[in-house]
FIVO-942110 format. One line per field, with one value per residue (C-alpha): residue number from 0; residue in one letter; x, y, z. Coordinates in nm, 4 decimals. Each point is the difference from the previous one (the first is absolute). Example, Ala and Ser with C-alpha at 12.3 -4.5 7.8 and 13.67 -1.06 7.14 Angstrom:
% FIVO-942110
k: (0,1)
r: (a,s)
xx: (1.2300,0.1370)
yy: (-0.4500,0.3440)
zz: (0.7800,-0.0660)
This chain:
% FIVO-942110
k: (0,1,2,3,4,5,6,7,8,9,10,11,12,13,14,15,16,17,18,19,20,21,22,23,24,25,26,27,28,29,30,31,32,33,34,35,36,37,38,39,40,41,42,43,44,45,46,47,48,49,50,51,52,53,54,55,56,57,58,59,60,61,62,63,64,65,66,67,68,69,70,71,72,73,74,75,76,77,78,79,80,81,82,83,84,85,86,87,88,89,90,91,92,93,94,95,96,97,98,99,100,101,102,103,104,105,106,107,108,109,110,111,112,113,114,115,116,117,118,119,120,121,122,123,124,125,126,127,128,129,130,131,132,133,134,135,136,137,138,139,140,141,142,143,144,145,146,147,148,149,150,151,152,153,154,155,156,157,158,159,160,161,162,163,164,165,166,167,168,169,170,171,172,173,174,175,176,177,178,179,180,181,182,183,184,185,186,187,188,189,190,191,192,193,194,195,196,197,198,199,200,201,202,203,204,205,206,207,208,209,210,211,212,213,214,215,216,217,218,219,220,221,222,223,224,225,226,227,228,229,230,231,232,233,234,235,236,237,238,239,240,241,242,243,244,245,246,247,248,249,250,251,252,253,254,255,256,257,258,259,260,261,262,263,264,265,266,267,268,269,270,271,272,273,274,275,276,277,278,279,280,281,282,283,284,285,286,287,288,289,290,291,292,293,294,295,296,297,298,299,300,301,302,303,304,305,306,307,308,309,310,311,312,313,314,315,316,317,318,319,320,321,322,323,324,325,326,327,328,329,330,331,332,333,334,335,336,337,338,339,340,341,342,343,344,345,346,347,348,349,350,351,352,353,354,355,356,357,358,359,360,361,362,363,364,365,366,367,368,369,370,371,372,373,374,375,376,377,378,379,380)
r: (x,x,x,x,x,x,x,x,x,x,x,x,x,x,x,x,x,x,x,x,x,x,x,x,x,x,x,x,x,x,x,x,x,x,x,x,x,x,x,x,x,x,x,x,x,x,x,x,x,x,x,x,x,x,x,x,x,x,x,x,x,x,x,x,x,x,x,x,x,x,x,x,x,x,x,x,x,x,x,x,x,x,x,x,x,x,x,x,x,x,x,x,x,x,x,x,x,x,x,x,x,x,x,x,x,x,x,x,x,x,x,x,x,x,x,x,x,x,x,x,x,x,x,x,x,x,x,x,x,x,x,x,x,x,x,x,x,x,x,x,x,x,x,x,x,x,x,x,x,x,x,x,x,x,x,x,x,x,x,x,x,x,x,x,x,x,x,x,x,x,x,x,x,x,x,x,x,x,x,x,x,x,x,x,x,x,x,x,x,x,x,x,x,x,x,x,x,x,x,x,x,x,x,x,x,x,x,x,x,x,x,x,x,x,x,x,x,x,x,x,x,x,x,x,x,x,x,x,x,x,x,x,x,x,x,x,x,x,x,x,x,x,x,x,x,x,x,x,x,x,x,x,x,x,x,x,x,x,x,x,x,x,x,x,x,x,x,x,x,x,x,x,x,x,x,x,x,x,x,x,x,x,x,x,x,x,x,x,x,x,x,x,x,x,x,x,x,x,x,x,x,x,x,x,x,x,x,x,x,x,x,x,x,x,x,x,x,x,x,x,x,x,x,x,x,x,x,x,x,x,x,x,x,x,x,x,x,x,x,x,x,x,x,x,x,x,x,x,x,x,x,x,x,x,x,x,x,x,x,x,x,x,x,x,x,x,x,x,x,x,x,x,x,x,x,x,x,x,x,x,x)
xx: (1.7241,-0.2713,-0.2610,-0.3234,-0.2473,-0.3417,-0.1774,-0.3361,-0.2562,-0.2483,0.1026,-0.1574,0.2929,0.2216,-0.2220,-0.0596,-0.2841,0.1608,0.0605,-0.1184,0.2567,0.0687,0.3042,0.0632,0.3055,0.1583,0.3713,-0.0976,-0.2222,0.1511,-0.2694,-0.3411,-0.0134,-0.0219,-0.3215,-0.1651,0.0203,-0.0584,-0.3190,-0.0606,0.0969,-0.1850,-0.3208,0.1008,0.0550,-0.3552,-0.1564,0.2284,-0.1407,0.2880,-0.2256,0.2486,0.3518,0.2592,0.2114,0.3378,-0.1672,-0.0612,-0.1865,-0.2026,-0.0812,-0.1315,-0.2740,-0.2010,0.0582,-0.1392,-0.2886,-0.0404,0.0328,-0.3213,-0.2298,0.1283,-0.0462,0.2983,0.0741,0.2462,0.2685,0.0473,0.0046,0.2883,0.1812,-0.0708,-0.0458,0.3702,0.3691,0.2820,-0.1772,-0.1712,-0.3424,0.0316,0.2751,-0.0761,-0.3126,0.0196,-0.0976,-0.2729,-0.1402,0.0351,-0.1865,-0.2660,-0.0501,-0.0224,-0.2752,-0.2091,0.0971,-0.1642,-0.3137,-0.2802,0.1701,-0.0385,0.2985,0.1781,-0.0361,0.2032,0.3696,0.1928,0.2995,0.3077,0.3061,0.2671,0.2723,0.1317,-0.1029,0.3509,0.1901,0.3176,0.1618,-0.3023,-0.2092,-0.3789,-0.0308,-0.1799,-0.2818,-0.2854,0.0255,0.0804,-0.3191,-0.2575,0.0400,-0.0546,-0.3265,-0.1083,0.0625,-0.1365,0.2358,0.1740,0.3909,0.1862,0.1821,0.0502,0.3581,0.2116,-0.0551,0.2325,0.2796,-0.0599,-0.0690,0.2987,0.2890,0.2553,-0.2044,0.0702,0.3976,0.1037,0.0213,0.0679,-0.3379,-0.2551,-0.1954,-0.0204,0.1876,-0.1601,-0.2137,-0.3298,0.0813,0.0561,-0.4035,-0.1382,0.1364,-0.1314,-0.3466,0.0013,0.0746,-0.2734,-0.2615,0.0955,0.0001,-0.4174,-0.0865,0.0923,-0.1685,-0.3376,0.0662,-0.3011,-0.0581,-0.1402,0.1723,0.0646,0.1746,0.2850,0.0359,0.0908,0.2402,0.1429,0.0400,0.1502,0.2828,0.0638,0.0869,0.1691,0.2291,0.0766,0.1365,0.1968,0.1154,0.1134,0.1804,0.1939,0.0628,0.1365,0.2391,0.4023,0.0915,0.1482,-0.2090,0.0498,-0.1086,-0.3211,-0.1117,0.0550,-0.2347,-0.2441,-0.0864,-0.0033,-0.2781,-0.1741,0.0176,-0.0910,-0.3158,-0.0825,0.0153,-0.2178,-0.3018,0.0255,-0.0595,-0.2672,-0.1534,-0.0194,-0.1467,-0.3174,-0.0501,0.0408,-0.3395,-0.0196,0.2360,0.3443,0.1928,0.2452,0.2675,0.2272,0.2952,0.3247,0.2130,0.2282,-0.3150,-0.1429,0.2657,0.1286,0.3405,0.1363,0.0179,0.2814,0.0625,0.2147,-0.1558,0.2087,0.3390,-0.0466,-0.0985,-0.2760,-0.1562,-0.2853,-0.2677,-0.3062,-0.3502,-0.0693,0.3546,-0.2198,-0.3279,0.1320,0.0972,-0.3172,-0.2840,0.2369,-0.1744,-0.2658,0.2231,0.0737,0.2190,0.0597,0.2927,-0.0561,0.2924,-0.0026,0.2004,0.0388,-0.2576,0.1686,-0.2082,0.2034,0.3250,-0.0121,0.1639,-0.0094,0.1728,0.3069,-0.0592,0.2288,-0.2360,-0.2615,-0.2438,0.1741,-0.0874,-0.3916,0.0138,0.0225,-0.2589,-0.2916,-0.2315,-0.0899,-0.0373,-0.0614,0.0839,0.2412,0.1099,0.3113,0.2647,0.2881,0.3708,0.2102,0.1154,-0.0943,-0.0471,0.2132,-0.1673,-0.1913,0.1441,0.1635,-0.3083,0.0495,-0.4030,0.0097,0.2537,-0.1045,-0.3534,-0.0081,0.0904,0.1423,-0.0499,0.2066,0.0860,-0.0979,-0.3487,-0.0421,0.0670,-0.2634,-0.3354,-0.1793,-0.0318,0.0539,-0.1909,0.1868,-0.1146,0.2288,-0.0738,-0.1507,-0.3302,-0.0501,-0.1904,-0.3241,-0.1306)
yy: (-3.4053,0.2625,-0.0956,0.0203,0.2571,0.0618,0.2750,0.0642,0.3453,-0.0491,0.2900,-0.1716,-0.1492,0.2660,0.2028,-0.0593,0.0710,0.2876,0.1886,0.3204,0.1919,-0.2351,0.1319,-0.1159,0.1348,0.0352,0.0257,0.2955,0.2027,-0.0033,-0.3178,-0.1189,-0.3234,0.0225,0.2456,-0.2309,-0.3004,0.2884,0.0062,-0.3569,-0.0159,0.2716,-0.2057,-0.3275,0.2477,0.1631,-0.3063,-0.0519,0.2831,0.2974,0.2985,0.2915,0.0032,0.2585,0.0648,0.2073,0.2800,0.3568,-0.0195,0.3387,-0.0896,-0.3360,0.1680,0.0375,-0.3550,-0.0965,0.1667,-0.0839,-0.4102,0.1241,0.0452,0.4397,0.1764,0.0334,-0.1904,-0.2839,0.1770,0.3441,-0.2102,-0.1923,0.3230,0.1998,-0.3023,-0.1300,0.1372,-0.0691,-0.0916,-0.2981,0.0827,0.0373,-0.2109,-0.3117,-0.1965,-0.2462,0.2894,0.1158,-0.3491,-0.0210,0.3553,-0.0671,-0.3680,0.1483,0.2272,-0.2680,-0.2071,0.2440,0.0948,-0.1286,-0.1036,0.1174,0.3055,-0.3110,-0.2676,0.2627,-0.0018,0.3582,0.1476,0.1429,0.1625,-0.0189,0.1685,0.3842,0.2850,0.0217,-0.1296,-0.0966,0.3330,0.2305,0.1120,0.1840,0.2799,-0.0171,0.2417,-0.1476,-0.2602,0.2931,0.1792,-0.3022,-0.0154,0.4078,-0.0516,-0.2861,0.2388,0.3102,0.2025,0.3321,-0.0441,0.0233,-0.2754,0.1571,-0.1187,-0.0693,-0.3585,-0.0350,0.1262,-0.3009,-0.2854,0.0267,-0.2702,0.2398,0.1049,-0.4056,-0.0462,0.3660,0.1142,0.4037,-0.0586,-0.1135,0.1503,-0.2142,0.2490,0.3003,0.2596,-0.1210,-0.3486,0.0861,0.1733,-0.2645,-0.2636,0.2372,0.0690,-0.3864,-0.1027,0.2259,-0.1427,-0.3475,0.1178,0.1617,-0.3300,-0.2057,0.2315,-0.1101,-0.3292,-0.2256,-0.3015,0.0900,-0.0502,0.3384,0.0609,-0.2611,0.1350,0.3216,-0.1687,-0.2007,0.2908,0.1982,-0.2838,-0.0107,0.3825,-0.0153,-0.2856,0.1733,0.3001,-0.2190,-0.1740,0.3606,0.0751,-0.2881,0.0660,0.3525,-0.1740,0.1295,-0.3878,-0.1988,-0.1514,-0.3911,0.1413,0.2174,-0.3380,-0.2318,0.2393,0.0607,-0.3772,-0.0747,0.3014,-0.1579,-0.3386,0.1230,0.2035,-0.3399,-0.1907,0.2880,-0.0503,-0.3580,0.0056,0.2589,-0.2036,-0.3047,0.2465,0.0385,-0.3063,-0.2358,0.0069,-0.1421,-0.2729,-0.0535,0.2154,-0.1176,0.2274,0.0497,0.1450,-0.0231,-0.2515,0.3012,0.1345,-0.3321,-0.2127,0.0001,0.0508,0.3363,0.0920,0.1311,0.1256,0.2004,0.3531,0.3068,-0.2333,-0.0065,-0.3150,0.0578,-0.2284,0.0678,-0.1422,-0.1449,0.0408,-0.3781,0.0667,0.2687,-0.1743,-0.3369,0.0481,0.1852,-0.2871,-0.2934,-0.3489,0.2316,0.0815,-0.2621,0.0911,-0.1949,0.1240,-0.0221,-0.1345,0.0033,-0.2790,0.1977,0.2571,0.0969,0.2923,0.1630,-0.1764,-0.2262,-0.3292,-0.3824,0.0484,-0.2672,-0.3168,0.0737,0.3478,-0.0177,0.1033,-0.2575,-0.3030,0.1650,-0.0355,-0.3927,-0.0421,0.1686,0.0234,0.3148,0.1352,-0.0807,0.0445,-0.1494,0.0200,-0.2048,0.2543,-0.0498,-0.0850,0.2119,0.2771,0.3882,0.0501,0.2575,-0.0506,0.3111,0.0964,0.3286,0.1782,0.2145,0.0550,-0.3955,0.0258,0.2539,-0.0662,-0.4189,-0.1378,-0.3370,-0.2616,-0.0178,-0.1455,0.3271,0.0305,-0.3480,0.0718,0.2490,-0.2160,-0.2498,-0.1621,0.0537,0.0560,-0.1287,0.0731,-0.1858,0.2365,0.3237,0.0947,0.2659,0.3714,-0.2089,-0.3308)
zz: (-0.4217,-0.0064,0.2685,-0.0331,0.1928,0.0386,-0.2633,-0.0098,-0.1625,0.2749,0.2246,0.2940,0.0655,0.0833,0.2224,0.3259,0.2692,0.1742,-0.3732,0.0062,-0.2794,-0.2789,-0.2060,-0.3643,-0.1953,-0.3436,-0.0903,-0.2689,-0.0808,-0.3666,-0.0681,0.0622,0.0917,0.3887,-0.0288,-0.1615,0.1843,0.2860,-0.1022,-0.0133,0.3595,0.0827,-0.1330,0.2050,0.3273,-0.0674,0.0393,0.3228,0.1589,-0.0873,-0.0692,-0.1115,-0.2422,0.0364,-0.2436,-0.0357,-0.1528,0.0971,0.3678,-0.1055,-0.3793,0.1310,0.2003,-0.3369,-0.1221,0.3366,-0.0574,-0.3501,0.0748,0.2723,-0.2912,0.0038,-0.3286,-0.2559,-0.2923,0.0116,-0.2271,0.2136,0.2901,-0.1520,-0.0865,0.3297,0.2504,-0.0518,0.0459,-0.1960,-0.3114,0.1664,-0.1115,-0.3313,-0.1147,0.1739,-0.1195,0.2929,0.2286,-0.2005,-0.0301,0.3945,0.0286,-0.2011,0.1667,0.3389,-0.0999,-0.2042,0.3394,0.2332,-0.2268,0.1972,0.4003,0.3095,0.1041,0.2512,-0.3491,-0.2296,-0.0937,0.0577,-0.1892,0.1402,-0.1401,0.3034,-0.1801,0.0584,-0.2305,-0.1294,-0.3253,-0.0191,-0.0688,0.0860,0.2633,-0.0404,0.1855,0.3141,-0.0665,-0.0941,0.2545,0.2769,-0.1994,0.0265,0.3967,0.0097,-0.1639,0.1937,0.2702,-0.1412,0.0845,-0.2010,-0.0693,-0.3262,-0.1015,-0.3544,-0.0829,-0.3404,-0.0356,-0.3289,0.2681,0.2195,-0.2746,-0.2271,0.0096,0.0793,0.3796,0.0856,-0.1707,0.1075,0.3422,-0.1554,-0.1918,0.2754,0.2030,0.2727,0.2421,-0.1215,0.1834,-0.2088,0.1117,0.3810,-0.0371,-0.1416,0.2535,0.2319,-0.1343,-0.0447,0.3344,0.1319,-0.2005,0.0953,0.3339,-0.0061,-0.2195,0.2563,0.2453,-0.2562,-0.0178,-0.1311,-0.1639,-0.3159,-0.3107,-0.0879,0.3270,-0.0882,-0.3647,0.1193,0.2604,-0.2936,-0.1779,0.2280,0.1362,-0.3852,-0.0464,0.3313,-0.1072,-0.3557,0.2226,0.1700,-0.3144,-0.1727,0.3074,-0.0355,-0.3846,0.1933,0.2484,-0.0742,0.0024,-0.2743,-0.2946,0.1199,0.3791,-0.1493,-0.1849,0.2790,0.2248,-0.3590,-0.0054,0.3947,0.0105,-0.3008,0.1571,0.3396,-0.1326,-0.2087,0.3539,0.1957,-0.3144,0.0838,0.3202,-0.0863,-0.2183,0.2383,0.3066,-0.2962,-0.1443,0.3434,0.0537,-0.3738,-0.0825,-0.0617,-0.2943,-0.2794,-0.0465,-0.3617,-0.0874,-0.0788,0.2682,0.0686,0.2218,0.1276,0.1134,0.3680,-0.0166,-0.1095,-0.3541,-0.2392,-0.3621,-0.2203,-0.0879,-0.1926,0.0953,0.3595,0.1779,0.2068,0.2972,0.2186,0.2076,-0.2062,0.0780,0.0669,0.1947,0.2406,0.0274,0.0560,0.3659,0.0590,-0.1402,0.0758,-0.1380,-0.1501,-0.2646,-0.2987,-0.2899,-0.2995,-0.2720,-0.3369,-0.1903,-0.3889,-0.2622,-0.3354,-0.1762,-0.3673,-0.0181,0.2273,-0.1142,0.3232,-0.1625,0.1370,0.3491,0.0728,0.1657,0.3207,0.0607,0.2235,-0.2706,-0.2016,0.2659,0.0050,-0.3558,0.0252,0.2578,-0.1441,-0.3645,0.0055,0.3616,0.3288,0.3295,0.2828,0.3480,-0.0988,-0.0841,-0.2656,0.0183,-0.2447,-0.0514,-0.1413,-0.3828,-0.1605,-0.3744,0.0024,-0.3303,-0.1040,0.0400,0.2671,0.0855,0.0680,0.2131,0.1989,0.0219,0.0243,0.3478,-0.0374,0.2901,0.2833,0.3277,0.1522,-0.1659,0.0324,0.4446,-0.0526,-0.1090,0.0867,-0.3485,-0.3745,-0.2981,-0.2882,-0.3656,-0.2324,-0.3301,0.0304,-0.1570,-0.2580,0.0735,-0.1190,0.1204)
């Protein structure tokens, strides 16, 4: 007999007193559903008292959202295109809706009343990584100082500098100067410390460039493919867990932040997935900051029934999604976890397969509730 649990949408419910980092995941990012319920939540939590959102999106591009949502100049579609990373921006009308209600939000309150934006994520793609340049360059001027940074950033940016150790130039001569100009710098900002707020851009800029050298000089390593991954998404996940600790350091004085992304980067326990054959595993970001904030860090998994959009069919009754299925509407969420087992409908589409996480017992060890939605929204409302 299926037993009955408690479900509720009032988010008040699954946060507690000592929350200071409230993480919210989705199984995809192949549908929409979870961002906009995301921003529903993020409403509710406003009114709680959370003051900032952070979202697994480029922690540099963000910056300019941030100061868009203050009341900055711009118009609302370059921000979309130049705020986000990995087509976020422009391709997701849940996040423009949320950008454009945080500004109309703001319009008129006091700085400690207003709502701040925050990507979290790494500047890299899945394949690629920028060159570190103009982050390197934006610290130089904020320092005034005369040093040419001038290097081919087509050389550093193409696919084959991250899948081919003979083609990057993480080990090379150019990259050894750069880490070396950029260390310096880091070193004389810190020297200047102060508290205004173009004082930690540059910082943030330069810990970005700093850990995209890093990054190319692990594309460089003379290691096997499955290795150079595993080490690829532990640096992504451990630069993910440094901006959220960042992040918290700022906005403490503020109010508590709500967190999305994918569950691969919030949950506790480590994370895993298959990636050019190999099966890769490494520590998550919610993995790294959990044993640092303790009970100040809540994380609730989103689960997801079927979406046909996306070719995501009815799950079966003995899956855990399947058991969600018969205790909710249309969503909700629950601190009473599932008996089952893991769904292996994800078609003969190999993008579903590789890009939907399906619940399981290991997720499911790794949060502190679920957020099931039992059929997936469109792109629109």
């Amino acid at each position: 007999m299926l037993r009955l649990s408690h479900m509720s949408q009032d988010i008040r419910e699954f946060i507690t007193p000592f929350t200071e980092l409230l993480g919210f995941g989705e199984p995809t990012h192949l549908e929409h559903a979870h961002t906009w319920i995301r921003n529903e939540l993020f409403e509710q939590l406003a009114g709680l008292g959370f003051r900032s959102i952070a979202l697994e999106t480029c922690r540099i591009r963000g910056l300019s959202v941030n100061d868009y949502v203050h009341g900055g100049p711009g118009d609302l579609d370059t921000i979309m295109k130049e705020g986000f990373s990995h087509t976020f921006g422009e391709n997701w009308p849940a996040n423009r809706e949320l950008v454009q209600w945080m500004r109309e939000y703001n319009a008129g309150k006091a700085p400690r009343e207003r709502l701040s934006f925050h990507g979290f994520d790494f500047q890299t793609e899945t394949t690629s990584a920028p060159s570190p340049r103009p982050y390197l360059e934006h610290a130089r001027d904020y320092l005034s100082e005369d040093v040419d940074l001038t290097t081919d950033d087509e050389k550093w940016s193409r696919d084959e500098a991250v899948l081919d150790l003979t083609q990057s130039p993480g080990r090379s001569e150019e990259a050894i100067r750069l880490r070396e100009i950029g260390t310096g710098m880091l070193r004389r900002l810190h020297e200047r410390r102060t508290t205004d707020e173009a004082w930690a851009r540059a910082e943030t800029y330069l810990v970005a460039g700093l850990s995209l050298l890093q990054y190319h000089r692990e594309c460089a390593e003379p290691s096997p493919l499955g290795v150079r991954l595993n080490r690829l998404c532990q640096l992504r996940d451990g630069v993910m867990a440094r901006n959220l600790l960042e992040i918290r350091r700022a906005e403490a004085a503020n109010g508590p932040t709500f967190v999305f992304g994918h569950n691969a980067h919030l949950q506790r326990t480590n994370s895993s997935m298959e990636m050019a054959g190999e099966r890769i595993e490494w520590f998550s970001a919610g993995a790294l900051v959990a044993p640092i904030l303790g009970d100040q860090y809540t994380v609730i998994g989103g689960t997801l029934g079927r979406n046909d959009s996306i070719g995501l069919g009815e799950p079966d009754k003995a899956t855990f999604e399947g058991r969600l299925q018969d205790r909710f509407t249309t969503w909700g969420i629950t601190k009473d976890k599932p008996e089952g087992a893991s769904r292996t409908d994800t078609g003969a589409d190999p993008m579903l397969a590789m890009a939907y996480f399906p619940l399981d017992q290991h997720l499911m060890d790794g949060v502190d509730a679920l957020l099931h939605i039992r059929v997936g929204r469109p792109a629109t409302r």
